[in-house]
Structure formats: C-alpha cells, structure tokens
C-alpha positions as a printed Julia matrix, in Angstrom:
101×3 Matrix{Float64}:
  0.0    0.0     0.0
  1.45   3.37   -1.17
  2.39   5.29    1.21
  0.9    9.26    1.61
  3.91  10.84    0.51
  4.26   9.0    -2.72
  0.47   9.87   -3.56
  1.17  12.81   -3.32
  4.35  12.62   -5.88
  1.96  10.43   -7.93
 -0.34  13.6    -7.78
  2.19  15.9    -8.57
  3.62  14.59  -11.58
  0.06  13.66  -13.34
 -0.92  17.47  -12.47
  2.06  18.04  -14.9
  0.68  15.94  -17.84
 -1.27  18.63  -19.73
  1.48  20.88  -19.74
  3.74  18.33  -21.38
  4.38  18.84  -24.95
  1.82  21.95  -25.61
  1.64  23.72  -28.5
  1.68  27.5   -28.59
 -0.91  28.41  -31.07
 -1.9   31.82  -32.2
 -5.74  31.72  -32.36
 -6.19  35.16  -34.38
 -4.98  37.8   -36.18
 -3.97  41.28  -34.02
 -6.4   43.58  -35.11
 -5.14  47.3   -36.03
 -6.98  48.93  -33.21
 -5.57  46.72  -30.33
 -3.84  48.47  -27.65
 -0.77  47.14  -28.31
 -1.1   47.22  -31.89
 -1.53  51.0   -31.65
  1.23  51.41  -29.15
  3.6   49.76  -31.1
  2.08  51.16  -34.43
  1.89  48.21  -36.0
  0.65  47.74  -39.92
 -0.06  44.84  -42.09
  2.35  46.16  -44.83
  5.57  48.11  -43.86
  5.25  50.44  -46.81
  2.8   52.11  -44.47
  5.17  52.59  -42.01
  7.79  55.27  -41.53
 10.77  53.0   -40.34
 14.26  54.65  -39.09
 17.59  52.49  -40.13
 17.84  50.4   -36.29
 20.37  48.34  -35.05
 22.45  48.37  -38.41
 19.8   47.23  -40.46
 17.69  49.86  -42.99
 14.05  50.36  -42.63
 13.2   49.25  -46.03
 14.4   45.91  -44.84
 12.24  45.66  -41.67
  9.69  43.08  -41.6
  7.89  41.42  -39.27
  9.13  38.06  -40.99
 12.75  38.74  -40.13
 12.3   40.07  -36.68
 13.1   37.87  -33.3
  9.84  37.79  -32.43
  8.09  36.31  -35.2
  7.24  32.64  -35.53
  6.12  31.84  -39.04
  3.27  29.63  -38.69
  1.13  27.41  -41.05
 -0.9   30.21  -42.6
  0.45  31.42  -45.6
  2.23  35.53  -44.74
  1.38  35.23  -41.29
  3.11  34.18  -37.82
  2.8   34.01  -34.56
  4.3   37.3   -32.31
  5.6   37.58  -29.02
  5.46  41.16  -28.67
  1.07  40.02  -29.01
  0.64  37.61  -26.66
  1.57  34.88  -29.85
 -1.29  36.77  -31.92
 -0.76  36.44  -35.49
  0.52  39.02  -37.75
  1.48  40.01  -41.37
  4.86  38.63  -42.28
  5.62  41.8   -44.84
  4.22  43.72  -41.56
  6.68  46.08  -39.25
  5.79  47.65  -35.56
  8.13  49.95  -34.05
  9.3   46.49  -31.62
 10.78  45.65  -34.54
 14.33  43.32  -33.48
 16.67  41.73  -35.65
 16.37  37.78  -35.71
C-alpha cells in the first residue's frame, strides 16, 4: 500500500501531464486597433510605415518576418508574435518592436 507521501508525488507529476508537450498556437490575427497594436504602431504592410535604419539594419528591410519575435506559422504571410501575446501578424508587416532575428 502506497504510502501518503508517494500519492502525493503520484499527484504531482500527473498534475504536470497537460502541460507536457503543448503547443503555442496563435488563435487570431492582431487587429489594427488593439492596444498594443496602436502602441507599437503596428501595420499589415511596412510600406505604411515610416521606419528609421535600427540596429544596423535599414528600414526598407524591416519586416515582421525577419524580426526575433516572429514565428512563421502554417498560414500562408502570417506568424505568430511575441510582442502580441503569440497573436498572429502580417509577415511583410513592421511595428516599431521591430528586433533583428
């Protein structure tokens, strides 16, 4: 008969089963007038943006698709992004977060 202390490592370790192998997923696109969208001023295409030469790189080559935060995902020109909770967003996008990868 099991003892109370190894229920309760039994316990432990099956409380730890759903968080085994989980999948970040973005669920939906970041709208334009989100908070953080509009903080951050993020667009869909960064030929609407005004972007300043950062961290050695020009601003004609900023894109959300070759920034650190972006995860490309399996929708076609869009990705997952940190900087929005994992929220999707336009791969030719920019927001002023902006980070080389």
């Amino acid at each position: 008969m099991p003892n109370r202390r190894d229920v309760l490592k039994i316990a432990g370790g099956m409380a730890l089963i759903p968080l085994v192998n989980v999948n970040v997923r973005a669920a939906d696109k970041v709208p334009l007038d989100d908070p953080a969208a509009v903080a951050l001023k993020y667009v869909e295409d960064a030929n609407q943006a005004t972007r300043v030469d950062k961290m050695g790189v020009a601003g004609a080559e900023q894109l959300c698709s070759n920034c650190r935060f972006y995860a490309a995902s399996a929708e076609e020109g869009w990705g997952g992004c940190a900087l929005f909770q994992n929220r999707l967003v336009a791969g030719p996008g920019w927001c002023a977060g902006w980070v080389p990868a």
